[in-house]
C-alpha positions in Angstrom: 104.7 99.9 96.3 102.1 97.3 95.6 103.7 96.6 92.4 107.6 96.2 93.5 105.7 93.6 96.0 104.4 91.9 93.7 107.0 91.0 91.6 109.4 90.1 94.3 106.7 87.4 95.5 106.4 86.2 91.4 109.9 85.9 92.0 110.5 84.2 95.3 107.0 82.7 96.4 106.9 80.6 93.1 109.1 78.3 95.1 107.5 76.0 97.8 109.3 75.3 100.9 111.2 72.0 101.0 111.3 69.6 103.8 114.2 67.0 103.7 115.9 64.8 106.2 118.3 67.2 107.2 118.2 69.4 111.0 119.0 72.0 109.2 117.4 75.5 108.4 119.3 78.3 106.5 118.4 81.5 104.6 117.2 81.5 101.0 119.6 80.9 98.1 118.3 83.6 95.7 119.1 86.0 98.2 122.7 85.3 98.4 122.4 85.0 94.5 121.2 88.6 94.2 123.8 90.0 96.6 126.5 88.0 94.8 125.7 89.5 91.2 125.6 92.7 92.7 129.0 92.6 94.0 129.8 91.7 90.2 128.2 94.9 89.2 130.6 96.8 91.9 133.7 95.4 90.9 132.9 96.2 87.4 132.2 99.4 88.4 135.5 99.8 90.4 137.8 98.5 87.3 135.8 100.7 84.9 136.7 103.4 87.6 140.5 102.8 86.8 140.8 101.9 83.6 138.3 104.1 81.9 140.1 106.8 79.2 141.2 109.9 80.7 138.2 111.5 78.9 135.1 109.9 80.2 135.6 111.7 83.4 135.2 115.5 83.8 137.9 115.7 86.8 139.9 113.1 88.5 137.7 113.7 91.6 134.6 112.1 89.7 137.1 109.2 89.2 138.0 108.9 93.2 134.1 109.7 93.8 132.8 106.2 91.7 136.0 104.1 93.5 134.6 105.0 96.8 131.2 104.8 95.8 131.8 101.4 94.1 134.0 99.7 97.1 131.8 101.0 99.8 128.5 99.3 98.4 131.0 95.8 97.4 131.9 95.8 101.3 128.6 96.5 102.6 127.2 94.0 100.2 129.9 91.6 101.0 129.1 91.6 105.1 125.7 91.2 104.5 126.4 88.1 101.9 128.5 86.8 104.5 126.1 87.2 107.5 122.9 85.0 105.0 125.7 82.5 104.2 126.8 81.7 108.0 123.3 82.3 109.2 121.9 79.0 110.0 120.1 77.2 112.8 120.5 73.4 113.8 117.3 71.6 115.4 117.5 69.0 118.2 115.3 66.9 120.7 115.1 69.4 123.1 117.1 72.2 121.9 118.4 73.9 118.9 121.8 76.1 118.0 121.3 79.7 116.3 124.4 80.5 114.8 125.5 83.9 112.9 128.6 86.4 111.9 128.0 87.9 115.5 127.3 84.9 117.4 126.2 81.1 118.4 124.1 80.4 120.8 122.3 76.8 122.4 118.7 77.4 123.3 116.5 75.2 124.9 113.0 74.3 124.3 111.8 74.7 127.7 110.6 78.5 127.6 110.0 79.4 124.2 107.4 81.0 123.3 106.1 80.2 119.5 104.1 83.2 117.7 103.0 82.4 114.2 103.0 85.1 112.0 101.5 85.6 108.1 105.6 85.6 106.9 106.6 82.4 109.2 107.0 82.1 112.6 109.3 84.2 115.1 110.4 82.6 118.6 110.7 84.6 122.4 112.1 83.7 125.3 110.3 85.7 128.0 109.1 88.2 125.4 112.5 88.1 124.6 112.9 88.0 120.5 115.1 85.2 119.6 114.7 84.3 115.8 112.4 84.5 113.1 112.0 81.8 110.7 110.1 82.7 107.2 108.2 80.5 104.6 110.5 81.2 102.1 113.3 79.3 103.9 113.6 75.3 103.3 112.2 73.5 106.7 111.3 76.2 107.9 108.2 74.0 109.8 110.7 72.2 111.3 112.3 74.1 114.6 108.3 75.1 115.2 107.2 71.3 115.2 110.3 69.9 117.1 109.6 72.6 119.9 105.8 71.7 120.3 106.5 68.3 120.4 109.0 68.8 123.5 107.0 70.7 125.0 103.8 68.6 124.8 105.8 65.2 125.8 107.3 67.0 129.0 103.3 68.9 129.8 105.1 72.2 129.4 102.6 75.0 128.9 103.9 78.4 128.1 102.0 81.8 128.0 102.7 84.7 126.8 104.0 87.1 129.2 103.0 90.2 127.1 100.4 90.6 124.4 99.5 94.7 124.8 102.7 96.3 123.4 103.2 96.7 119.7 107.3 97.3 118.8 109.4 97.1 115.9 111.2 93.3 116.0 115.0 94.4 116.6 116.1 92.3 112.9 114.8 95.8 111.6 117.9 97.7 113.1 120.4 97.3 110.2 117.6 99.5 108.5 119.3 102.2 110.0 123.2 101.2 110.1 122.5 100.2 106.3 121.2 104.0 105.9 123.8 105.0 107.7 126.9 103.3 105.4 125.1 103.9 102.5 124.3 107.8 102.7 128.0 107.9 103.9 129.5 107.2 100.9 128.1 110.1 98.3 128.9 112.1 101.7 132.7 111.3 101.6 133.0 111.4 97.7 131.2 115.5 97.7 133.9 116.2 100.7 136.7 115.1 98.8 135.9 116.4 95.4 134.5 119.9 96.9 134.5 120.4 100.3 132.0 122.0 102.4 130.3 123.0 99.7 126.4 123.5 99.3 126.9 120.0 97.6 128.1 118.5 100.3 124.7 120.1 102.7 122.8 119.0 100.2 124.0 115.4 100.9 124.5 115.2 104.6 120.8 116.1 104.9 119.9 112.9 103.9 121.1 111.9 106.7 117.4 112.6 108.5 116.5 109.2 106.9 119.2 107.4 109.4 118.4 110.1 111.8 114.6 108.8 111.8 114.8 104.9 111.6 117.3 105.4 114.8 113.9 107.3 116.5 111.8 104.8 115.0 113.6 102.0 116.1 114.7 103.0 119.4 110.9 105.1 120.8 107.9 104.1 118.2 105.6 101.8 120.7 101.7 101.0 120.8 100.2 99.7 123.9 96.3 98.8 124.8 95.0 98.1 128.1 91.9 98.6 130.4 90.0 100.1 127.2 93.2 102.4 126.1 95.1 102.7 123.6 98.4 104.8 124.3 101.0 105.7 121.1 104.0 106.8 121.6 105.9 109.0 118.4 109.2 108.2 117.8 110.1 111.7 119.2 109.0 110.1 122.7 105.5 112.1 122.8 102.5 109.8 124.3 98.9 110.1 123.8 96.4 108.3 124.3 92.9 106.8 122.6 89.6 105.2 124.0 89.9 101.8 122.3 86.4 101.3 121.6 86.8 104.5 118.8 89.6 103.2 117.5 89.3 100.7 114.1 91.8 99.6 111.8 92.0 98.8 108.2 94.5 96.4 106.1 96.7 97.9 103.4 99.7 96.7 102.1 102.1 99.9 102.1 105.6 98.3 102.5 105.6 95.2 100.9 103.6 92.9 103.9 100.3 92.1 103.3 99.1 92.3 106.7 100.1 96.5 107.1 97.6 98.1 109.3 96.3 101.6 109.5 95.0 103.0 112.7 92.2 105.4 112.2 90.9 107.5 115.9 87.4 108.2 114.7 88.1 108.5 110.9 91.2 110.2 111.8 94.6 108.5 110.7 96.7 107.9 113.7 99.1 105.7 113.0 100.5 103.4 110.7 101.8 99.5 111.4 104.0 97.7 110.0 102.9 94.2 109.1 105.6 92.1 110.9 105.1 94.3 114.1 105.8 92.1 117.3 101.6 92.2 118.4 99.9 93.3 115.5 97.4 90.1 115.8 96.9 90.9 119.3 96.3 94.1 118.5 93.2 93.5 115.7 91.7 91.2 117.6 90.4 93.6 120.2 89.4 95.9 117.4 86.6 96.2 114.8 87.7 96.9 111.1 87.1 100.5 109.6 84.1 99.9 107.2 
């Protein structure tokens, strides 16, 4: 995994963030890019799918199996082009607008809550997540100054109202719906090609991957307090840790350099993700695993 990491960063992190006169702050280009060229790929795909000689395909189901295949990633690839390509957010005096395919909202700079992070910075209202901001985005510096500077002219001093829980930030949930769509689609071309088939088993297992990012998503959760550390599984099962036995170690697993490993007296427990709402919290009231 340390490799694919790597050379997405020699990539994307050649570039330097830009700062220009503009109140604007909007996703990266290259990501668009990419998405774009894929959708290329899928419509390519798709004609090839109708147009190809009678003989390349072994049955005409193989033929209906690579159309759906093909225009079920171009529309999941399209909504998600779409979404980086209306995604932006517009910085004022004292507020700023978040706008997105689902929504636009006007948030003021009176109860935010800034949280820097090794990727960027990501914004709470109440512990509420609101946005996250990355380095790889141009002026991305520039809705973190603007609220620090409102908030220092008008003596406004926030803290935060929860530093012991560790949970997964919510942008992670399309992991699963993107599972979901894109285990769908073999599922749908196996059923109408075979049936019920063993294939088709086969393929609707996979759907345990969706099955666990749902659990992950909606019960993994670390808390500490009063010397304790308490884990809960994403099955919902809690236990719990003296916190002076537990250590932690830094290894990049998924791509994020700051990917933590919880060890319970040498024993592997559990296993962070770097851009984990609390990790910092979290290793600061812990020694590292030697």
């Amino acid at each position: 995994m340390r490799w694919l990491s790597g050379l997405i960063s020699s990539i994307f992190l050649k570039r330097k963030s830009k700062e220009d006169n503009s109140n604007v702050i909007l996703q990266p280009k290259q990501w668009s890019n990419i998405l774009f060229l894929l959708s290329f790929v899928m419509i390519a795909l798709l004609v090839f799918s109708f147009f190809a000689p009678g003989n390349v395909f072994t049955s005409n189901e193989d033929r209906i199996g690579l159309i759906i295949f093909s225009i079920g990633i171009w529309v999941f690839d399209m909504i998600l082009c779409y979404y980086l390509l209306i995604w932006r957010i517009e910085v004022f005096d004292s507020y700023f607008i978040f706008r997105t395919m689902f929504k636009k909202k006007t948030i003021s700079y009176d109860n935010i809550e800034i949280r820097k992070s090794n990727s960027g910075f990501r914004f709470y209202d109440d512990n509420k997540y609101l946005v996250g901001i990355s380095f790889l985005q141009d002026n991305y510096r520039l809705l973190d100054k603007a609220i620090r500077e409102y908030q220092k002219d008008n003596k406004i001093r926030i803290s935060k109202k929860i530093t012991n829980v560790l949970k997964p930030i919510s942008g992670l949930w399309f992991l699963p719906f993107a599972s979901l769509i894109i285990i769908s689609i073999p599922n749908i071309s196996i059923f109408l090609e075979d049936g019920t088939t063993f294939n088709f088993y086969i393929s609707f297992s996979f759907h345990l991957i969706t099955m666990y990012l749902f659990l992950f998503m909606s019960n993994w959760k670390i808390s500490f307090k009063n010397g304790e550390l308490i884990k809960r599984s994403i099955f919902g099962f809690k236990r719990s840790y003296n916190l002076n036995d537990v250590r932690y170690k830094i290894k990049q697993f998924f791509g994020n350099p700051n990917d933590t490993i919880l060890y319970y007296k040498d024993k592997r427990i559990a296993l962070i993700l770097g851009n984990t709402n609390n990790l910092y919290e979290l290793q600061s009231v812990l020694k590292p695993k030697e």
